[in-house]
C-alpha positions, 0 to 999 in steps of 0.5 A: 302009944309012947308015954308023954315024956317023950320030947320033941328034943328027943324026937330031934336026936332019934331022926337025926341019928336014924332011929325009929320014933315011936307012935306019940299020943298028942296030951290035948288029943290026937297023935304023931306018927313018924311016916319015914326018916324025918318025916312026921304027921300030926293028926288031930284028935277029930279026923277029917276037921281041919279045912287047911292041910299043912306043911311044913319044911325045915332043914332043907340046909343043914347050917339052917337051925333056927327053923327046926328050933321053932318046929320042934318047940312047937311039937313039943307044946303038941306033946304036952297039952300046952297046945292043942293041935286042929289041923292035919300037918306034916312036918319034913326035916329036909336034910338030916345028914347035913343037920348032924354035920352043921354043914349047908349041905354035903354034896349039892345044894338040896334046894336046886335038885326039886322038879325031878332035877335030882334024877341028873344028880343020881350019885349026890347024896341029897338027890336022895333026899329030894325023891323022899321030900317028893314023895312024901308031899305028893302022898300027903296032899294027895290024901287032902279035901280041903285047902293046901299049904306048904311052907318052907322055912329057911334062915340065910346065910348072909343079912338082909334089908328085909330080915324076913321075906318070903318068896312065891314060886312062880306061879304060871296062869294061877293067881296071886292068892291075896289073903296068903300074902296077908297071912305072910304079912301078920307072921312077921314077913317084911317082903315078898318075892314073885318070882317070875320063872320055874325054878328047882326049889321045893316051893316051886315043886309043889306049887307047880306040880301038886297046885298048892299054896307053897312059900319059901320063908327066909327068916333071919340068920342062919346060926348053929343049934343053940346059938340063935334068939329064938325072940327074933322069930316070935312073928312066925312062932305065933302065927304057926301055932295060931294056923295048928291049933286052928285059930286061923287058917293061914289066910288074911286080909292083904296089906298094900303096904308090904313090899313086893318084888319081882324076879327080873333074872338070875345071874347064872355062873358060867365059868370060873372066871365068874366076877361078882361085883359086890363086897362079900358084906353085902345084905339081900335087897341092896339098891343097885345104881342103874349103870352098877356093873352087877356081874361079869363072866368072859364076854358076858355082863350083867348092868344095872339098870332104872334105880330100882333094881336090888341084889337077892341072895349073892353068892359067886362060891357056887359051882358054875351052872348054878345061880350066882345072885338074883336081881329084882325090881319092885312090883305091885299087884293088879 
């Protein structure tokens, strides 16, 4: 196996590029191993000891670096002794060709082609990148015993109320799982999202279809490489690293007080006559006034109602057939 001087930036540079990375011994005891292009496993020392199999996505959008800063940073200290790895964990980077360029994506929004949506956009270069996101977590929790994890990890490209919030894919007839959302909670995590039908997010991919406990994380601003405060993301870096090195196993006691919303509808672009009714400024979670006219496009609109009601992920650029915005109202759990 390669020597430890080996980093995890290089590591970066080789999956961004597309070459090979080699074996890498773990300094603490265990291995990295690349599984395809920006797709690695992290096996501890002990085969078959962890109770929890992980995870992990970054770079699902390629303008989203933060994430990847932190991840790397992580393996880094993996690399080096200065962590020692407990728990069997996969580490996908989402997006390489658009982490190289900057670029949220090149041809499609790769979080809207999961759940087999990318076979309708064959000649789309992240419908690619879909299959492989896909394929490659399908293997891995296929090969699980224990309790199974994903987590999804994202910056926005516009502020919000809640700076870190998680979303929970829609969940069918399963449960909510409590000591999750606690989890969630001790990681920094401000909010949580319920969404309340399937969606083409790869949280929901593998949620729904592999049965796993999967979380979009939203976890700041999304920044280019090198130009984020890796301090706003101390929540997160602390619990991951507590959840891989086995101290914790990504469960805990659940908080009432974190807030809970629920996913009322999607504001949906039809046309290009589409009009969002909100200044381009406007931060995730802002209160809508039961009357506020959210949307119009043609005949159709979208109208606040009851005071409750909160704006998620605005956004009228996108291309008709898309999302344009979410609306959600607060929930509490049964």
């Amino acid at each position: 196996m390669q020597t430890p001087d080996y980093t995890a930036a290089r590591l970066l540079d080789d999956a961004l590029a597309g070459r090979a990375v080699p074996d890498l011994a773990l300094a603490a005891g265990g291995s990295l191993r690349m599984v395809t292009d920006g797709v690695f496993d992290l096996l501890p020392a002990q085969a078959g000891a962890s109770n929890t199999d992980v995870l992990l996505t970054v770079g699902i959008h390629g303008n989203e670096t933060a994430p990847v800063e932190v991840v790397m940073a992580i393996i880094d200290d993996l690399l080096h002794g200065r962590l020692t790895l407990a728990r069997r964990t996969r580490v996908q980077l989402g997006n390489p060709d658009a982490l190289r360029s900057g670029e949220r994506y090149l041809d499609y929004d790769l979080n809207r082609l999961f759940d087999g949506r990318h076979a309708a956009q064959p000649d789309m270069r992240e419908a690619a990148h879909a299959r492989r996101l896909e394929q490659t977590a399908t293997t891995f929790f296929s090969s699980s015993h224990g309790a199974r994890l994903h987590l999804d990890l994202h910056t926005a490209i516009r502020g919000s109320l809640f700076e870190k919030f998680a979303i929970q894919p829609y969940l069918h007839e399963r449960p909510t799982a409590r000591a999750r959302l606690g989890w969630l909670g001790q990681a920094g995590i401000e909010a949580v999202l319920m969404h309340s039908a399937p969606a083409a997010t790869f949280s929901y991919f593998t949620s729904h279809r592999l049965g796993v406990d999967a979380y979009t994380l939203e976890l700041g601003k999304a920044r280019p490489f090198g130009h984020n405060d890796l301090s706003r993301f101390a929540g997160i870096d602390r619990a991951l690293r507590a959840l891989l090195g086995g101290a914790d196993d990504g469960k805990a006691d659940f908080d009432p007080a974190l807030p809970l919303f629920r996913a009322r509808y999607d504001l949906v672009k039809r046309s290009e006559a589409f009009r969002l009714n909100l200044a381009d400024s406007v931060e995730n979670f802002t209160p809508l006034a039961a009357g506020f006219v959210i949307a119009e496009d043609g005949e159709e609109r979208w109208i606040a109602e009851g005071g409750g009601e909160r704006i998620l992920f605005p956004n009228p650029t996108v291309r008709p057939g898309l999302r344009a915005g979410i609306v959600v109202e607060p929930v509490t759990l049964d």
